[in-house]
C-alpha positions as a Markdown table, in Angstrom:
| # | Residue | x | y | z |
|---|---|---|---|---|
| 1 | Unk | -10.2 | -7.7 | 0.7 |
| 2 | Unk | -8.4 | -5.0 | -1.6 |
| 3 | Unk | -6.5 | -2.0 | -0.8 |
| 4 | Unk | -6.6 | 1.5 | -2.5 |
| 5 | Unk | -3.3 | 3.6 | -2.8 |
| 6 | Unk | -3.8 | 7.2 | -3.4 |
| 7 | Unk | -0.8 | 7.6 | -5.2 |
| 8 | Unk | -1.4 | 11.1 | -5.3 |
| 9 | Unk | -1.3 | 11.3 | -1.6 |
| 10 | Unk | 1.5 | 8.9 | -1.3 |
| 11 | Unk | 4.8 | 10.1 | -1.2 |
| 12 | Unk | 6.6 | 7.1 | -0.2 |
| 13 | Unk | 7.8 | 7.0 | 3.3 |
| 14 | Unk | 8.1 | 3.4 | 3.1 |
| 15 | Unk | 6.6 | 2.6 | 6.3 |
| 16 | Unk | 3.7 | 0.2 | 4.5 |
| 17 | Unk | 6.6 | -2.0 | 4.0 |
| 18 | Unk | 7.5 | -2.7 | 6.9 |
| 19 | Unk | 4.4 | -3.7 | 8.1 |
| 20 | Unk | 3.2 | -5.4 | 5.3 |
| 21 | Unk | 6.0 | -6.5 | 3.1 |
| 22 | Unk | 4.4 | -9.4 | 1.1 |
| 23 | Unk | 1.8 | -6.8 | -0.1 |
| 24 | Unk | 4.1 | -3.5 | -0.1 |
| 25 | Unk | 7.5 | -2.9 | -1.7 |
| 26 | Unk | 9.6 | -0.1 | -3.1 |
| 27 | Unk | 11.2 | -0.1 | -6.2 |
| 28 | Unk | 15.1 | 0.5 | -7.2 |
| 29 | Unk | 14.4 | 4.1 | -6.9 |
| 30 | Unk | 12.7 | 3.8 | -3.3 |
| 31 | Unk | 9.1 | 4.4 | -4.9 |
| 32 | Unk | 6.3 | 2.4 | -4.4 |
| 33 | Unk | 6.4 | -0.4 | -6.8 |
| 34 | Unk | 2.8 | -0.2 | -7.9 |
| 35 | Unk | 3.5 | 3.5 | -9.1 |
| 36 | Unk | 4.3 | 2.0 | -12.7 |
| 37 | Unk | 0.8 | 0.0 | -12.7 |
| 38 | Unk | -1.3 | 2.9 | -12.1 |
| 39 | Unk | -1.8 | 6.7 | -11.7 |
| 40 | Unk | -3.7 | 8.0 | -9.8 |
| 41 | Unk | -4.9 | 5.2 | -7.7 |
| 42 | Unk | -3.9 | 1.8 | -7.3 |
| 43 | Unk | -6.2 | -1.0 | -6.4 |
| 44 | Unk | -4.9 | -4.1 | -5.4 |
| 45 | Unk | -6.3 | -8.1 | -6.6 |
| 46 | Unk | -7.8 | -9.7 | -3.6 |
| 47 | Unk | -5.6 | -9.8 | -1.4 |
| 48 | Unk | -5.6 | -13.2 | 1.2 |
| 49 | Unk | -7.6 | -12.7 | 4.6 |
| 50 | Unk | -4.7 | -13.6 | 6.6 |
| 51 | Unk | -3.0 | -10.5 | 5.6 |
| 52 | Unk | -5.5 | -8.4 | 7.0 |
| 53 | Unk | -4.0 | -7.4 | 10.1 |
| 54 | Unk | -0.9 | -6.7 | 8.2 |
| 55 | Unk | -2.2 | -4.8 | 5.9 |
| 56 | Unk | -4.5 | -2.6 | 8.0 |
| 57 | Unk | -1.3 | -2.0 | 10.4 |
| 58 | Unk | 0.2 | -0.2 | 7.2 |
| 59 | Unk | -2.5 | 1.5 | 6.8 |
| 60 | Unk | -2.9 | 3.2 | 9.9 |
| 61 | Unk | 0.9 | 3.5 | 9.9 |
| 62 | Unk | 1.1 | 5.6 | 6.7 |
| 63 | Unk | 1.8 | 8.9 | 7.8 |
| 64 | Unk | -0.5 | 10.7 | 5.1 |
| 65 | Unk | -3.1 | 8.2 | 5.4 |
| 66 | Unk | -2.8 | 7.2 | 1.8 |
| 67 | Unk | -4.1 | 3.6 | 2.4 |
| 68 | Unk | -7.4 | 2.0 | 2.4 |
| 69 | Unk | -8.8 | -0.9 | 3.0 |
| 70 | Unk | -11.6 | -2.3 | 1.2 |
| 71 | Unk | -13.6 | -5.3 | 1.5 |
């Protein structure tokens, strides 16, 4: 399992972290920390399966909808 951030979309509400915060975190600034690994989108490493309920929480928590997951 992977997720895709559209950072594009993404304007970083936060509300990922709080629902997955060993896979989402923000940075000193209160941006997404991935937004210095990519632009565009980001697309995670496999990610463990038992972070998949986690994970899917913030996606359907993200107010613009900015996260997939991907198997």
């Amino acid at each position: 399992m992977h997720i895709a951030v559209d950072l594009n979309k993404c304007q970083d509400h936060g509300q990922c972290v709080f629902s997955a915060p060993s896979v989402f975190s923000l940075d000193g600034q209160g941006k997404l920390s991935f937004r210095a690994e990519a632009d565009g989108t980001y697309v995670s490493a496999a990610l463990d399966e038992a972070l998949r309920d986690d994970v899917e929480e913030a996606a359907d928590v993200c107010p613009l909808q900015a996260i997939a997951v991907e198997d």
